[in-house]
C-alpha positions in Angstrom: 34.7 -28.3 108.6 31.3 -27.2 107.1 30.0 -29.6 104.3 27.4 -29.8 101.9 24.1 -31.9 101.6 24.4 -34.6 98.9 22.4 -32.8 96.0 20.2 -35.9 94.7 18.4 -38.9 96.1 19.1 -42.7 95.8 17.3 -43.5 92.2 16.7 -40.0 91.1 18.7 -38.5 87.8 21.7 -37.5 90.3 24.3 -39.8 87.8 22.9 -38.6 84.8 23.8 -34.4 85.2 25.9 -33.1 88.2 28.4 -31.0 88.8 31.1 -31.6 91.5 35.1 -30.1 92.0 37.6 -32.4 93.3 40.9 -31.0 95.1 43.5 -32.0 92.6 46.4 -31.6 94.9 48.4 -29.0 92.7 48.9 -25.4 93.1 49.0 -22.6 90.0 51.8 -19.9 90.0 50.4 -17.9 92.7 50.1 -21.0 94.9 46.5 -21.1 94.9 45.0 -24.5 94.9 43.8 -26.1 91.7 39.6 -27.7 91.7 39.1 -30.3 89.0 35.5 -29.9 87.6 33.1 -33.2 87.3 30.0 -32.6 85.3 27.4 -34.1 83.1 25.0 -31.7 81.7 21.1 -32.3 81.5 21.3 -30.9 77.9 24.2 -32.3 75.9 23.7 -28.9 73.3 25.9 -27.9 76.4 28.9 -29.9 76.0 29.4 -30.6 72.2 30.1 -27.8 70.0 28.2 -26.5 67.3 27.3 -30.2 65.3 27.0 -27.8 61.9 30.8 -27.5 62.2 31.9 -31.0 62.7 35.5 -30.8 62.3 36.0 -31.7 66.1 35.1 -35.0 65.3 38.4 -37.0 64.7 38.5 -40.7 63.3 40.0 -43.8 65.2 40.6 -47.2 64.3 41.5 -48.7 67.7 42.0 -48.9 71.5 44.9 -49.1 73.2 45.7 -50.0 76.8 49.2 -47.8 77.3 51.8 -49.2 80.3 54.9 -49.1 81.3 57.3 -51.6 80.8 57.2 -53.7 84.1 53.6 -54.4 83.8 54.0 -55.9 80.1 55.6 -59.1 81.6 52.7 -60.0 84.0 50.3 -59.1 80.8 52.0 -61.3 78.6 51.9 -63.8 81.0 48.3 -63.7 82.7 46.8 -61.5 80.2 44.7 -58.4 81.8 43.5 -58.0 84.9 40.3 -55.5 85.2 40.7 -53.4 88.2 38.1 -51.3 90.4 38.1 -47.2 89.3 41.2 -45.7 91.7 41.6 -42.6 89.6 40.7 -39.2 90.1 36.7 -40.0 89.3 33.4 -39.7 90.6 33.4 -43.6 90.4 36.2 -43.8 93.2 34.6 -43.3 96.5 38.2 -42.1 98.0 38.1 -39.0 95.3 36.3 -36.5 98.2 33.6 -34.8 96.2 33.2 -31.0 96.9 30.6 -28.8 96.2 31.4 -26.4 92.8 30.2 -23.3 94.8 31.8 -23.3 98.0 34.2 -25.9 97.6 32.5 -27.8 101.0 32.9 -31.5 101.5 29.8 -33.4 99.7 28.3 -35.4 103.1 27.3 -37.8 103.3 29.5 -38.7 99.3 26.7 -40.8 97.3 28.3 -44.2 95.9 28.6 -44.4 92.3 26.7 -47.2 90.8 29.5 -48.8 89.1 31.4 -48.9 92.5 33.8 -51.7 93.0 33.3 -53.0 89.5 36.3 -54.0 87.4 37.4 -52.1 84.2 40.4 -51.6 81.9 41.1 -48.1 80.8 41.4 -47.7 77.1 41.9 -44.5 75.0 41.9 -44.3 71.3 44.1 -44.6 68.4 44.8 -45.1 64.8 47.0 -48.1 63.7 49.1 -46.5 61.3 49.9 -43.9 64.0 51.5 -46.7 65.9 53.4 -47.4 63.1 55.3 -44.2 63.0 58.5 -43.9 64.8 57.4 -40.1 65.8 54.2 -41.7 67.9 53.9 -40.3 71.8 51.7 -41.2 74.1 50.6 -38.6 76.6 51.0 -41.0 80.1 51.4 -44.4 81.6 54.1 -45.8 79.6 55.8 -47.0 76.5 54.4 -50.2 75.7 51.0 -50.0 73.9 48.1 -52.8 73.5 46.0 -52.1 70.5 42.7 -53.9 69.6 43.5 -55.7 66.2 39.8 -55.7 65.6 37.2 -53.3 67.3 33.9 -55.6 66.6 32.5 -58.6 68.8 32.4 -58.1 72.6 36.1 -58.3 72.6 36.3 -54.8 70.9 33.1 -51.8 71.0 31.1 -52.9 68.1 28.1 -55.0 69.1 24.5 -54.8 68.7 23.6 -55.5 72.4 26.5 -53.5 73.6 25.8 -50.2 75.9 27.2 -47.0 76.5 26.9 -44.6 79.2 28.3 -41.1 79.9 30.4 -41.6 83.7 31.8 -37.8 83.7 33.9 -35.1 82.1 36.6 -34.1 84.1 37.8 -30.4 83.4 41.6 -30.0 84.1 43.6 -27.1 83.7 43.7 -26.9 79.8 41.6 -29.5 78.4 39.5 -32.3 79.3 38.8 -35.8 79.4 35.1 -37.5 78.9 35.1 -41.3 80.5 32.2 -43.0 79.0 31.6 -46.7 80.5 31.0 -49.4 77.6 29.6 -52.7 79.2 26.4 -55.7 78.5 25.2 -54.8 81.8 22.2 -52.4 82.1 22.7 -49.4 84.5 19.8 -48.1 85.2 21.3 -44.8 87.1 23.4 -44.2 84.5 22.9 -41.8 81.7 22.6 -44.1 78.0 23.3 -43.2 74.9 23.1 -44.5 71.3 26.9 -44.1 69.8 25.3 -44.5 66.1 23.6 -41.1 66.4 25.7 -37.8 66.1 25.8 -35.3 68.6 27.7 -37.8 70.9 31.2 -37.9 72.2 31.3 -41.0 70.7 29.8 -41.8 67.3 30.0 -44.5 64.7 28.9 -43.9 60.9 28.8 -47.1 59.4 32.4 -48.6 59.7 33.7 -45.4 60.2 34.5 -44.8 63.8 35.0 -40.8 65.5 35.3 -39.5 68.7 34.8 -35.4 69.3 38.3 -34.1 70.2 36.7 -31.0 71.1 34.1 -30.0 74.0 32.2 -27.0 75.8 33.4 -26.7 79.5 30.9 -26.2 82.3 31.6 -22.5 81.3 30.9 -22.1 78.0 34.5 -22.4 76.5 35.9 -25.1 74.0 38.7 -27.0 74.6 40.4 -30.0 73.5 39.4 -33.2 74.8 40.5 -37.2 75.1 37.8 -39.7 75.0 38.7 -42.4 78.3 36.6 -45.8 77.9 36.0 -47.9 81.0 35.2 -51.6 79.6 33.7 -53.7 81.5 34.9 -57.4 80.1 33.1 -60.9 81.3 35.7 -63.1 82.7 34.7 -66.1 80.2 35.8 -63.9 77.4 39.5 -62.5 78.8 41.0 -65.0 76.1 39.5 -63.8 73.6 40.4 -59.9 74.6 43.5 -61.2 75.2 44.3 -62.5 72.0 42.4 -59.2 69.7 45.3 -57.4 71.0 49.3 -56.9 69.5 51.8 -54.9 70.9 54.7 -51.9 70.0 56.6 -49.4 71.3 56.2 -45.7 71.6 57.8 -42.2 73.6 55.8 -41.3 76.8 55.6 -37.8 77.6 55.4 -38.6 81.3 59.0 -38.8 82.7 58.4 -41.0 85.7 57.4 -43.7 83.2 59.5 -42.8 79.9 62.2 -44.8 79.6 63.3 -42.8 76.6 65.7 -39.8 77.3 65.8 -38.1 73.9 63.0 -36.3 73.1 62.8 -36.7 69.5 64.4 -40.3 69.3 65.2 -41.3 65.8 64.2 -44.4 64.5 67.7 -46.3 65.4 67.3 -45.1 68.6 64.0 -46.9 69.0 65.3 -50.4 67.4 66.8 -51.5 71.0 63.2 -51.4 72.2 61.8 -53.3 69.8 64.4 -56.1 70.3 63.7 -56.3 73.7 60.1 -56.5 73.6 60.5 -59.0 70.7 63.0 -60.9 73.3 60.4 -60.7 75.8 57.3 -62.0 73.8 59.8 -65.0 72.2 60.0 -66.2 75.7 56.8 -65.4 77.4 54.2 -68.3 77.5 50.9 -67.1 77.9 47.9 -69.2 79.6 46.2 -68.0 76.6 48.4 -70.2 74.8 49.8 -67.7 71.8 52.1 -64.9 71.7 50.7 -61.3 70.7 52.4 -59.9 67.1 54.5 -57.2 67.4 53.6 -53.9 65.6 57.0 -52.2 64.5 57.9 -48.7 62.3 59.7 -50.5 58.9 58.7 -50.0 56.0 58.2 -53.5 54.9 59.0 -56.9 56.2 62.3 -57.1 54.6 63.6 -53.8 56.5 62.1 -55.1 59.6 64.0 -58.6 59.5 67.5 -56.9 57.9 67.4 -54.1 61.0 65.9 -55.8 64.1 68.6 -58.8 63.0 71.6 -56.9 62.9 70.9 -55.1 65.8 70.1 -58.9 67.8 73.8 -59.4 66.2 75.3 -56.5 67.4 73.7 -56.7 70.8 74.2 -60.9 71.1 78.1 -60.0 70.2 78.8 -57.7 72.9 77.0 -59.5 75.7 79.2 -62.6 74.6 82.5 -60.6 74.6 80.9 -59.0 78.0 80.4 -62.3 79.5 83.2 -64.9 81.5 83.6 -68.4 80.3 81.3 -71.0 82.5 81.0 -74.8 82.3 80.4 -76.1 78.8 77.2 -78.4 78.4 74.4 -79.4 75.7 71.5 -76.8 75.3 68.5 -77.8 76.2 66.1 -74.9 75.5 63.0 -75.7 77.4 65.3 -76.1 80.5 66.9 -72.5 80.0 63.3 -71.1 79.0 62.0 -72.5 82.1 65.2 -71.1 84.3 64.0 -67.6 82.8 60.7 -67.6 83.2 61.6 -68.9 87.2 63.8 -66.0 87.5 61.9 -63.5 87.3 64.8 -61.1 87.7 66.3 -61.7 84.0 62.5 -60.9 82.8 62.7 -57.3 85.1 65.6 -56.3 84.3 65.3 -56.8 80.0 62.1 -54.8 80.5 63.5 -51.9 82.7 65.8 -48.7 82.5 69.3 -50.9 81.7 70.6 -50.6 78.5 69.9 -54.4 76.4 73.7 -54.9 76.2 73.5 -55.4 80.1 69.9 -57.5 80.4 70.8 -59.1 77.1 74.2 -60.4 79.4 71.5 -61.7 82.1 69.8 -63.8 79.5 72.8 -65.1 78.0 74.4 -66.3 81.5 71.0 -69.0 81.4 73.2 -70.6 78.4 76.1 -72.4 78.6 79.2 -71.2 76.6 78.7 -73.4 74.3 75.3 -72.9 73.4 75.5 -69.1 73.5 76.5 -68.2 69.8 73.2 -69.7 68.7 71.0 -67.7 71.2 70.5 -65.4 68.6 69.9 -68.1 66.1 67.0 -69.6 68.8 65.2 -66.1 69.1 65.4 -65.1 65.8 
């Protein structure tokens, strides 16, 4: 196989502008294979669009961490666990650079200087988005994490806090720059101040934006998502922890949706919500406090009059679905205990079965007795 010489040296600029493909594994129409493009350019005039037109800049109010439903119980448990890069990245030694010409192996493939680092992913949002029945996230999952507060080390805003640019990875219609946000000084990496425009990311004040828009290596606009890598000091994962609260969305990825209709009406949705409520009212964290629940009423009152009767109609039908057992006292720190040791009941109320059935697997930890007030206990 013929491959290329690595195109920079060991503390030269090579992490600061580059362009590499990767093989993306995918085939167009005409079953020819499909190059994703890594660059950075060494003039960022190439990569944002015209700053006297500024509409691509687009305001956001948060991060979110988007998952799918399994991984919410270990989260709410044990809180976050930063990860090394295994995407498709420049970071990832296993992604096999190429060379953008002749599509050659890179040899011998340079080692990104954030290497085996832990991160969490986050991408951005607005609050009242997550409000709205209507809200979709584009992969991952249906449960999303958002950052009550975006100041502090626990969120982006910080005076010693630094940015760098990772990449910009073209796809096949629009792009995605990863920018790493982290206390620790890369000296490889390419810095940049987020309070001056003319950056990808850019805060004015308490106003927050992020351009939505970018130049490809080519020349041509298209959209774009912002990625942030975080890198979190262990001595603080309580405190990231706890800046976060949770809701419910659609995922437009159908290995991970768990939602069938594609425009789900907001009744649709309530089940959800119940079970994640279910799910938080039982789940002790080592953090010590439970996350708040973000939901689509209008106001408290709607919230507790809809999420109650539907805990009603569901607690009712898993009774009626149940057979009698031995009658004895409830002792709810005994049952919650028997839950969280049975890890099965936790699976199966956060997976694909509808909550009638999971609700049943709960309400087999009580004994007949006890079992009308179960709903009474979570509520």
């Amino acid at each position: 196989m013929l491959t290329c010489k690595v195109k920079f040296l060991a503390g030269n600029d090579g992490w600061k502008h580059f362009i590499y493909k990767s093989n993306s594994g995918r085939y167009d129409e005409n079953n020819k294979q499909i190059y994703y493009t890594h660059w950075l350019p060494d003039d960022l005039e190439r990569l944002i669009p015209d700053d006297k037109n500024p509409d691509f800049y687009k305001k956001f109010d948060t991060l979110l961490h988007v998952t799918n439903w399994h991984n919410v119980v270990s989260i709410l448990k044990e809180g976050f666990e930063p990860r090394p890069v295994r995407s498709n990245s420049i970071v990832n030694s296993k992604t096999e650079l190429l060379d953008d010409d002749t599509k050659n192996p890179i040899d011998p493939r340079p080692l990104h200087p954030l290497g085996e680092s832990k991160v969490m992913w986050y991408g951005l949002g607005n609050t009242g988005e997550l409000r709205n029945p209507g809200y979709t996230a584009l992969r991952y999952g249906n449960v999303a994490f958002s950052m009550k507060s975006l100041r502090g080390y626990e969120g982006l805003i910080r005076h010693d806090m630094k940015f760098y640019f990772i990449e910009v990875i073209e796809y096949v219609k629009k792009s995605a720059c990863r920018i790493l946000v982290s206390i620790k000084v890369y000296d490889q990496l390419r810095h940049f101040d987020p309070t001056k425009r003319g950056n990808p990311l850019y805060f004015d004040g308490g106003q927050l934006y992020y351009a939505s828009k970018l130049k490809r290596h080519d020349g041509v606009i298209c959209e774009n998502d912002l990625e942030i890598m975080k890198e979190e000091p262990d001595r603080l994962q309580s405190a990231i922890y706890l800046n976060h609260r949770v809701s419910f969305c659609k995922c437009t990825d159908r290995r991970y949706d768990i939602i069938r209709k594609q425009k789900p009406s907001l009744s649709d949705l309530v089940p959800y919500y119940i079970k994640l409520a279910i799910v938080l009212a039982f789940g002790e964290s080592k953090y010590g406090s439970r996350l708040s629940l973000i939901t689509p009423f209008e106001n408290r009152e709607e919230r507790d009059n809809r999420l109650k009767s539907e805990l009603e109609r569901v607690h009712n039908e898993a009774v009626q679905a149940l057979q009698r057992r031995e009658e004895e006292e409830l002792d709810i720190e005994k049952v919650k205990q028997a839950i969280q040791n049975d890890t099965s009941v936790v699976e199966r109320l956060m997976g694909w079965e509808d909550i009638v059935d999971s609700y049943l697997d709960l309400l087999k930890q009580f004994p007949e007795r006890s079992r009308t007030t179960l709903k009474d206990t979570l509520w």
